[in-house]
C-alpha positions as CSV (number, residue, x, y, z in Angstrom):
1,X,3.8,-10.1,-10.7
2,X,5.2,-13.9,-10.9
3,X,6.5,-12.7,-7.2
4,X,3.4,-11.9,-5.8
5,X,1.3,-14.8,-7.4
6,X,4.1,-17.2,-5.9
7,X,4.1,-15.8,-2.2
8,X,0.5,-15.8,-2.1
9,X,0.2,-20.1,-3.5
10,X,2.3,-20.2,0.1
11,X,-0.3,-18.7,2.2
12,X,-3.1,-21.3,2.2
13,X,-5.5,-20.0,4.0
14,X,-8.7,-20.5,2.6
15,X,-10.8,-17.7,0.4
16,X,-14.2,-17.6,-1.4
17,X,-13.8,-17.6,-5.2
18,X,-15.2,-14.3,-4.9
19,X,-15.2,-11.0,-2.6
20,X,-17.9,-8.6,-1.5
21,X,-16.7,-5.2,-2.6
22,X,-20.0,-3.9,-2.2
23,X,-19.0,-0.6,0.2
24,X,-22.9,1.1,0.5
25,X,-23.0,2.1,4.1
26,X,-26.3,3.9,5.7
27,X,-25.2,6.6,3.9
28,X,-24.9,7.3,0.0
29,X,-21.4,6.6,-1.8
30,X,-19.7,10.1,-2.4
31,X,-18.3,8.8,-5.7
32,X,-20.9,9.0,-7.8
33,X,-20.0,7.8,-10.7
34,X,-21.8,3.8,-11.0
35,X,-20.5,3.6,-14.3
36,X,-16.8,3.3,-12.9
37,X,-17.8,1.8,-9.4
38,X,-18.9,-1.4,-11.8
39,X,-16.6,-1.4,-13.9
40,X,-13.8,-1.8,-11.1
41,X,-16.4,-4.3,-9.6
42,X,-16.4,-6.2,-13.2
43,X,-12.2,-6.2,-13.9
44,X,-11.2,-7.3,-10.6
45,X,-13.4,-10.4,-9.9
46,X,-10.8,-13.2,-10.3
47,X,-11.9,-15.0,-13.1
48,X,-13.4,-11.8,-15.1
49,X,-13.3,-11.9,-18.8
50,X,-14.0,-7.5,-18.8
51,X,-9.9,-6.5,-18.5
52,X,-8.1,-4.5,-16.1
53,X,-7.7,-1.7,-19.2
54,X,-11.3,-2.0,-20.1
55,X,-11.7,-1.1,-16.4
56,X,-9.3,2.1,-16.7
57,X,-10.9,3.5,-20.5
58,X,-13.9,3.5,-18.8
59,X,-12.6,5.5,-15.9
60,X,-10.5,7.4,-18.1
61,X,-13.6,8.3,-20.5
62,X,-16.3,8.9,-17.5
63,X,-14.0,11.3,-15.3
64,X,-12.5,13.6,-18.0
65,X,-13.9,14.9,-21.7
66,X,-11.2,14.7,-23.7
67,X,-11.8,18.3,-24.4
68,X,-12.2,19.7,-20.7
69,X,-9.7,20.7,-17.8
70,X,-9.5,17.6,-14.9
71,X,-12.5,17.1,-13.1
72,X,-10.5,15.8,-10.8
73,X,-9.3,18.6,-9.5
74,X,-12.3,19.7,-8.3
75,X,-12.4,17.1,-5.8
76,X,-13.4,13.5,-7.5
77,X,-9.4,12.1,-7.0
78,X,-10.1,12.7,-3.5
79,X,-13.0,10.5,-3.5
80,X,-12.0,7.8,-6.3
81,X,-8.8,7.3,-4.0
82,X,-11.3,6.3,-0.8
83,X,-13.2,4.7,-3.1
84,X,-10.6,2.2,-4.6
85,X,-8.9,2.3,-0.9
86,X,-12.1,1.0,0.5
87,X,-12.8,-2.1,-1.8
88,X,-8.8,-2.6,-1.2
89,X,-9.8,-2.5,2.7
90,X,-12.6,-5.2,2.2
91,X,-10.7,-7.7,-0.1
92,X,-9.0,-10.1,2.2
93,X,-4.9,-9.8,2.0
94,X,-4.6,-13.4,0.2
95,X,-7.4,-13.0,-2.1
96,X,-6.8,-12.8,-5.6
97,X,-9.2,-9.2,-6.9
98,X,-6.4,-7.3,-4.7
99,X,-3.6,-8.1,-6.8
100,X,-5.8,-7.2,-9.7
101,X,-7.0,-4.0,-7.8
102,X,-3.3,-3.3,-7.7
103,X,-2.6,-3.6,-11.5
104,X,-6.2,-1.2,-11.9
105,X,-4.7,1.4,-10.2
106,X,-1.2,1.0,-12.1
107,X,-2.9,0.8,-15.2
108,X,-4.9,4.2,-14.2
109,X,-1.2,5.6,-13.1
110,X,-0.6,5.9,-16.9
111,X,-3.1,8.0,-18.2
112,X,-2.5,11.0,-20.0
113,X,-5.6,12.5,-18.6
114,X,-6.1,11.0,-15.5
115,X,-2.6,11.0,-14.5
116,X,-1.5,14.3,-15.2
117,X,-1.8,16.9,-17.7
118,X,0.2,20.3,-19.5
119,X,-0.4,23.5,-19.5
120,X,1.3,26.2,-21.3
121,X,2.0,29.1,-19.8
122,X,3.9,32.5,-20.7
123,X,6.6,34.1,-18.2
124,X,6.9,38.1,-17.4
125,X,9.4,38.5,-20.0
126,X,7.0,37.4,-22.6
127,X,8.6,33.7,-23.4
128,X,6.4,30.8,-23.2
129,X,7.2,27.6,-21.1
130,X,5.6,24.7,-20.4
131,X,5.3,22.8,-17.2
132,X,3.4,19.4,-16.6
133,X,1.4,18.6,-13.8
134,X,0.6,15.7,-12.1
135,X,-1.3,16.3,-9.2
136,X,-5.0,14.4,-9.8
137,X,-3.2,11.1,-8.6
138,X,-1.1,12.6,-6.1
139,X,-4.3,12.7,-4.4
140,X,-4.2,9.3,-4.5
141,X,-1.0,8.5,-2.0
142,X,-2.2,11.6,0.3
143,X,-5.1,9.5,0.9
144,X,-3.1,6.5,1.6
145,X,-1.0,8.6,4.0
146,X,-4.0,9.8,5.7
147,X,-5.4,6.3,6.5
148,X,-2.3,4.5,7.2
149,X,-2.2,3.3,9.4
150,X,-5.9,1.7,9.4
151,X,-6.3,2.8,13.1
152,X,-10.1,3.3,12.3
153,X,-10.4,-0.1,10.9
154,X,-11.5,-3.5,12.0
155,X,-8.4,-5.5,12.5
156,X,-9.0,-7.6,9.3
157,X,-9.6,-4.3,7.2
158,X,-6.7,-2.9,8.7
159,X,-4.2,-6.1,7.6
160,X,-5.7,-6.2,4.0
161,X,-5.3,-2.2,3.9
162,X,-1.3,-3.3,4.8
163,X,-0.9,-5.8,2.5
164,X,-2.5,-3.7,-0.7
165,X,-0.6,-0.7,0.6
166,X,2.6,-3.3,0.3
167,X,1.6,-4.8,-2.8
168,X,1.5,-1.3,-4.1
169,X,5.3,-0.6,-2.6
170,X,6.5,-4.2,-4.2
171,X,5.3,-3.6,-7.9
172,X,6.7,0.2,-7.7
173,X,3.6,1.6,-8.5
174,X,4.5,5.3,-9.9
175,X,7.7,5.1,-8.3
176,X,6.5,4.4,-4.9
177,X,8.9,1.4,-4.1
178,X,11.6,4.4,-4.1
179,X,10.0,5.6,-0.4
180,X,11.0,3.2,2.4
181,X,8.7,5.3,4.7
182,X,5.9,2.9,4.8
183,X,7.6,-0.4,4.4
184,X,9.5,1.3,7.8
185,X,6.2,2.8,9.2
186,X,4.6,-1.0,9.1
187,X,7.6,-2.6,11.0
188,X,9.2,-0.6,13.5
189,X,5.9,-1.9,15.6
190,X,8.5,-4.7,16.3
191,X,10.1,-2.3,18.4
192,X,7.5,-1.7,20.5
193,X,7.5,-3.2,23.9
194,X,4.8,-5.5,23.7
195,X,4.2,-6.2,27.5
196,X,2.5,-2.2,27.6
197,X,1.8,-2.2,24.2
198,X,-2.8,-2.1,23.8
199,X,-4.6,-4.3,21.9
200,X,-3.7,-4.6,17.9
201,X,-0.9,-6.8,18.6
202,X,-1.8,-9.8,16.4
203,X,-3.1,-7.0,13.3
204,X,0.1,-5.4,13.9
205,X,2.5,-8.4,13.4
206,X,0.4,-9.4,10.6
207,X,0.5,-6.5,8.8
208,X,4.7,-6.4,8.9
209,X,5.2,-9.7,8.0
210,X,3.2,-9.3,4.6
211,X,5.0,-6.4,3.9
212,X,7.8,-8.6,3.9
213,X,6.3,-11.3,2.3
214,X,4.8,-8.5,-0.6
215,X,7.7,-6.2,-0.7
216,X,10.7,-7.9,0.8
217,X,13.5,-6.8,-1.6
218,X,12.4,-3.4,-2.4
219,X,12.5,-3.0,1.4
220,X,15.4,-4.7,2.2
221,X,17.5,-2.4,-0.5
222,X,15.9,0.5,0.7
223,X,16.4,0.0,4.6
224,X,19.9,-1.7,4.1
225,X,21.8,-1.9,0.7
226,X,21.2,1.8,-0.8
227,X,19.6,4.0,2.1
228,X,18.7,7.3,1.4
229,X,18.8,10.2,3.5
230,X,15.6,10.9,5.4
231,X,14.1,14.5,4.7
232,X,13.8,16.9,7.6
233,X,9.7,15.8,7.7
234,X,10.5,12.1,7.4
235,X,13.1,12.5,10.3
236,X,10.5,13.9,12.4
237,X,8.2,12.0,11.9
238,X,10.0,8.9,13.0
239,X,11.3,10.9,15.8
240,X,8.0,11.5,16.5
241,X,6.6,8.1,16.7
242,X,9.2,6.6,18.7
243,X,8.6,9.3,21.4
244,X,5.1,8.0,21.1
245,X,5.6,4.1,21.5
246,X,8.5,3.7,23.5
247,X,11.2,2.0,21.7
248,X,12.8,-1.5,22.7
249,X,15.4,-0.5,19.4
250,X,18.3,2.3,19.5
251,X,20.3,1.4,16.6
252,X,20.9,3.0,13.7
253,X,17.2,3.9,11.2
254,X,19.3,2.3,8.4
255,X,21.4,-1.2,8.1
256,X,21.3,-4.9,8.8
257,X,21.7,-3.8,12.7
258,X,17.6,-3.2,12.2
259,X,16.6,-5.6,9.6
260,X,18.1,-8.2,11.4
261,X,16.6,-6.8,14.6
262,X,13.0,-7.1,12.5
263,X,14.0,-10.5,11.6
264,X,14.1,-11.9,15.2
265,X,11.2,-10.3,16.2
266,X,8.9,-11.9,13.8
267,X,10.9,-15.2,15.1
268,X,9.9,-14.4,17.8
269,X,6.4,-13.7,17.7
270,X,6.6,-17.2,15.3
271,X,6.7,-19.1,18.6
272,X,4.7,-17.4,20.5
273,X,1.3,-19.4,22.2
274,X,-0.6,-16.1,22.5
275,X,-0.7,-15.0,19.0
276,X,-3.2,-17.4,16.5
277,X,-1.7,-19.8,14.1
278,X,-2.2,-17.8,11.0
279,X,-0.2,-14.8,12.5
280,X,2.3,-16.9,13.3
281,X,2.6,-18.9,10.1
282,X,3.2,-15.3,8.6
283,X,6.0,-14.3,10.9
284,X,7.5,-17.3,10.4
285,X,7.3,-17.0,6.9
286,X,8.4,-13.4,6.8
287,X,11.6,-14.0,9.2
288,X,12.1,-16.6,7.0
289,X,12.5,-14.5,3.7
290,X,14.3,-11.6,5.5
291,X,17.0,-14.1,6.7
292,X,17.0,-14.7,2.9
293,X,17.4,-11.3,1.5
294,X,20.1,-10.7,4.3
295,X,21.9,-14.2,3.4
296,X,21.9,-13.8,-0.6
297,X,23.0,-10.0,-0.3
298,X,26.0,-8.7,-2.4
């Protein structure tokens, strides 16, 4: 938390004390539940006296009777995840509610009714077993791996999507920080060539460099210190997407060959008079901590 709160006192881009998470469109809000819609509203305004767990009993106590099966596996995860993900979308990347969106839906990660639940059952032989579920949140990161990444969004929806989905990776939120796939998924655009690469650049190179700047270490051990093996859908995947966007990178998916490879792109793109100053003040700032984590590596 001290991590986050100190990266983001670095970038000083101006914010309003407080954010617009209003997200009524033309059309009604699927989630219909305005009980927890305000109560996320309420906990996450930065200087809120209603709490972050007053925010998640409420949510707990509105979407499941203690005494009935998950409602939310009827289909209202699906709909609180695109809920939360939409405020998350709308809060800018540096503004204070998103960290505190962050902690709601760690908080949420540990209830016993929201976050998973047991059943008992009885095998053919007659003996009884037990086996725990915990597939109402789950909904929640198949959501995130739907919409990421933000191709659909505005460019500034689509950085502030990043930088929660990063912020998410950094505080290990239900284990998350264990999957490099995103953290990888967000900067291999650095290996893009940019001279046919579309428009998007600027969202692109902002979006790595706070995923850097949010999850730097977690990355950095994941991608070079302790790799883990890809899984035959992870491998191609990224096989996938580098027959896609032709790749100016053919080393190795794992090591300091790549991070380092990162690193001086985002120098790069530091220096570069057709990106704005706030993009690059974030490169430089994210080749800057990567050159870091490589230097004070054991």
């Amino acid at each position: 938390m001290s991590q986050l709160r100190d990266t983001d006192a670095n970038i000083d881009t101006h914010v309003a004390s407080n954010v617009d998470t209003d997200t009524d469109t033309d059309e009604p809000d699927p989630f219909d539940y305005p009980e927890v819609v305000k109560a996320i509203e309420r906990c996450i305004e930065p200087d809120s006296d209603f709490s972050i767990m007053q925010a998640a009993r409420i949510t707990d106590e509105i979407l499941l009777d203690k005494d009935e099966e998950p409602k939310l596996r009827n289909g209202t995860s699906f709909l609180l995840a695109e809920h939360i993900l939409t405020i998350a979308k709308k809060i800018p990347y540096n503004h204070p509610s998103q960290i505190k969106l962050v902690l709601y839906v760690q908080c949420m990660m540990q209830s016993q009714k929201l976050g998973g639940y047991v059943a008992e059952n009885t095998s053919d032989s007659g003996e009884s077993y037990v086996n725990h579920f915990r597939d109402n949140w789950e909904t929640f990161w198949w959501t995130i791996r739907e919409w990421f990444p933000g191709d659909a969004c505005s460019d500034d929806e689509d950085v502030n999507f990043s930088a929660f989905c990063a912020r998410l990776y950094g505080m290990n939120v239900d284990g998350w920080g264990t999957d490099p796939t995103y953290f990888i998924y967000a900067l291999d655009y650095l290996e893009c060539d940019m001279r046919i690469q579309g428009g998007g650049t600027e969202r692109a190179i902002r979006s790595a460099a706070l995923w850097v700047l949010y999850s730097g270490q977690l990355g950095f051990d994941a991608v070079v210190k302790w790799p883990r093996k890809f899984s035959d859908r992870e491998a191609h995947e990224i096989a996938r997407r580098r027959h896609q966007q032709p790749s100016i990178y053919d080393g190795p998916i794992y090591g300091i060959q790549r991070w380092e490879f990162w690193r001086r792109r985002l120098l790069e793109e530091s220096v570069n008079t057709g990106m704005d100053e706030e993009t690059k003040r974030l490169a430089r700032m994210a080749a800057d901590m990567m050159a870091a984590y490589a230097r004070n590596s054991v």
